[in-house]
C-alpha positions in Angstrom: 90.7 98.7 114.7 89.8 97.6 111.3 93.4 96.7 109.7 95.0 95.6 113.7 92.0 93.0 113.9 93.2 91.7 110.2 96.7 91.7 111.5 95.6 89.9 114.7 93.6 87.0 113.2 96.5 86.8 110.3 98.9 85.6 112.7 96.6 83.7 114.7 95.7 81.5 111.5 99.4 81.1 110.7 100.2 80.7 114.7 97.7 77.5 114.5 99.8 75.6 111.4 103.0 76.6 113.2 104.9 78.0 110.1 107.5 80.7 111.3 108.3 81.2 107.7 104.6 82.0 107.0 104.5 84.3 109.6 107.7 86.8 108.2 106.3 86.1 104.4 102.9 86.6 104.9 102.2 89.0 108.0 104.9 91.3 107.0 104.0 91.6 103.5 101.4 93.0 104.9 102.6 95.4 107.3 104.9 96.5 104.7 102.1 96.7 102.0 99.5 98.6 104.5 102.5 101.2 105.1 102.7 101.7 101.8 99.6 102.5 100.7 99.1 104.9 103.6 102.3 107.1 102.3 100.2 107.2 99.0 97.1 108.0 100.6 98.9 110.7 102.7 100.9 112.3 99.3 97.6 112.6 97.9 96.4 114.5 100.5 99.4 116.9 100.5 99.6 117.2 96.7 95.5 118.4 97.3 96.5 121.2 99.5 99.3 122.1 98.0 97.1 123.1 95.0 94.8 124.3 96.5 97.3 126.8 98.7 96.0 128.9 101.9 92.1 128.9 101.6 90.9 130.2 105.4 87.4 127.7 105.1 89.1 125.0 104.0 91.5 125.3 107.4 88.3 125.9 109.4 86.1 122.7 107.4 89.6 120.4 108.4 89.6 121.6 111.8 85.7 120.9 112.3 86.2 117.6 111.1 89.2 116.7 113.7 86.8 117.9 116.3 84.2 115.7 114.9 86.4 112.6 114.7 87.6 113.3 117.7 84.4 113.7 120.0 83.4 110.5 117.9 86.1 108.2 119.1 84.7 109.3 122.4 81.4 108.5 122.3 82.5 105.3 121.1 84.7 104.3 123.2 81.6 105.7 126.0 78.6 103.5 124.7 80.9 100.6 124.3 82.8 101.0 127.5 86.4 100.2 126.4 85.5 97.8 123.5 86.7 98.6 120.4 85.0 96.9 117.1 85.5 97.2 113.4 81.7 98.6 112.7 82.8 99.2 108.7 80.7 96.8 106.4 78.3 94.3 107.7 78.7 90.8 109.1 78.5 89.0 105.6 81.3 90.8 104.3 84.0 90.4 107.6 82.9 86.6 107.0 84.3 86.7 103.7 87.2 88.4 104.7 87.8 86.2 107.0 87.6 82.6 104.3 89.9 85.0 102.2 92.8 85.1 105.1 92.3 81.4 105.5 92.8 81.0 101.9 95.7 82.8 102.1 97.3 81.2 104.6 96.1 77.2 103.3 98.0 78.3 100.1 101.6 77.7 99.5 103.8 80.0 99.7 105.0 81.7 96.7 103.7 84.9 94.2 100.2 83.9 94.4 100.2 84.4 98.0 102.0 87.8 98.1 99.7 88.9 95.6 96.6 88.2 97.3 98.3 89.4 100.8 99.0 92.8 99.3 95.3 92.9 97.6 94.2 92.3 101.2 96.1 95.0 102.7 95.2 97.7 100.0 91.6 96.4 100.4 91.4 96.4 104.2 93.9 99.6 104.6 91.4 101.6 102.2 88.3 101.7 104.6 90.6 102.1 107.4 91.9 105.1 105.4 88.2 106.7 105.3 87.5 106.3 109.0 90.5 107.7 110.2 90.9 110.5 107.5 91.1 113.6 110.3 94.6 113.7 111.5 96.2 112.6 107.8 94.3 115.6 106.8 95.3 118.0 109.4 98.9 116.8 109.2 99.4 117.0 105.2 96.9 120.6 105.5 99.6 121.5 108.6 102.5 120.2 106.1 100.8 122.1 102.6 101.2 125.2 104.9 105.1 125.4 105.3 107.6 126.4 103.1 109.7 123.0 102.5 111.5 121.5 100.0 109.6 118.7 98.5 112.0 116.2 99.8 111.1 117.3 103.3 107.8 117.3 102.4 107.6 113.4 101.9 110.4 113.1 104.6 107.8 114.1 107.0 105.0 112.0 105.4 107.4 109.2 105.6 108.1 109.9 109.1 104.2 109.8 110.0 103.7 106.6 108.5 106.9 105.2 110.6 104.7 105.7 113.8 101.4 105.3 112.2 103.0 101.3 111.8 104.8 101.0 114.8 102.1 99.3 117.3 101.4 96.8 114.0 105.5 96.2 113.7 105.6 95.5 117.2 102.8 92.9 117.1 104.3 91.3 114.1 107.6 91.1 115.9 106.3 89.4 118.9 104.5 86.9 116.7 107.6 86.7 114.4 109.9 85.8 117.3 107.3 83.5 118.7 106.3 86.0 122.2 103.0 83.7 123.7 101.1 86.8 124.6 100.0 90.0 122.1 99.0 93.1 122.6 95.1 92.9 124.3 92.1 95.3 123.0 92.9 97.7 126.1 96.0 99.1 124.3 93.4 99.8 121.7 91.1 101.4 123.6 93.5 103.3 125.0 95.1 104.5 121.9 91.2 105.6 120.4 90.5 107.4 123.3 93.9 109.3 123.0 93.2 109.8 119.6 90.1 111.3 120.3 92.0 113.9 122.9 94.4 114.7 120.3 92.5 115.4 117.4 90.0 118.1 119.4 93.1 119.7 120.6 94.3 119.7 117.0 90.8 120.9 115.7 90.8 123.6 118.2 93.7 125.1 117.9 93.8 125.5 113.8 90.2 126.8 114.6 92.3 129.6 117.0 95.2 130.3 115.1 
């Protein structure tokens, strides 16, 4: 929710000046940079477990914590009734990430603004990181535990990432060739409550095996 509500607002700034050429600079900057900080995120996670090797409480600790996550989106999604909000940081600090998008997009375009677009996508991309840590985890710990090469290895990470992006892709490419409607918040609630499915399924059945 975090990062998809930054993309959202992104594009509706840039939507409001009109600029098509604003919209493929800046928005998929960064899409491109949020993808790219999640492969290094992920490859840190499966260079952890790959030293670490087969240790039986660290499997059961990752598959406690998919449960928790996943019982989590849940709840959520159950006291809100469908509505899904960014809760990371307080409401002074979304205010100034808000003034620094519009910064961003009142600014020429050129290296300053790429700069500051990718700053914003590490910045944003890194608390998103931390509140959806459980299925990276379970993946790379599911990944750590096979016997690939390591090309495969970051084949597959690659591959993760690919999806992870998709849904933000195929919101920039609706705003890039001009669509007049985007994605609402019940594809998002949707997608947290599937989430939630998954990753107790997940959790329970690395807690089996």
């Amino acid at each position: 929710p975090c990062a998809m509500g930054v993309l959202i607002y992104l594009i509706a700034l840039i939507a409001g000046i009109r600029d098509r050429g604003k919209i493929w600079w800046l928005v998929g900057t960064f899409g491109v940079a949020s993808g790219a900080l999640y492969y290094l995120f992920m490859t840190a996670w499966l260079n952890t477990f790959l030293i670490l090797g087969y240790i039986s409480p660290l499997t059961r600790f990752v598959a406690l914590l998919a449960i928790g996550f996943g019982a989590s989106h849940l709840y959520d999604l159950a006291v809100s009734r469908g509505a899904i909000v960014c809760e990371v940081g307080d409401a002074g600090s979304r205010q100034r990430t808000m003034k620094w998008m519009r910064d961003i997009v009142a600014a020429p375009v050129g290296l300053g603004s790429l700069i500051l677009v990718i700053g914003l996508a590490f910045a944003v991309n890194s608390i998103e990181f931390v509140c959806s840590a459980a299925l990276p985890a379970i993946y790379t710990h599911a990944l750590a535990l096979s016997d690939l090469s390591t090309g495969l290895y970051y084949a597959y990470i690659g591959l993760y990432v690919a999806f992870f992006m998709l849904d933000d892709f195929i919101i920039f490419g609706f705003a890039a060739f001009a669509a007049q409607r985007v994605l609402d918040t019940r594809y998002a609630a949707l997608s947290h409550a599937a989430g939630g499915v998954i990753l107790i399924g997940l959790g329970a059945w690395m807690l089996a095996r």
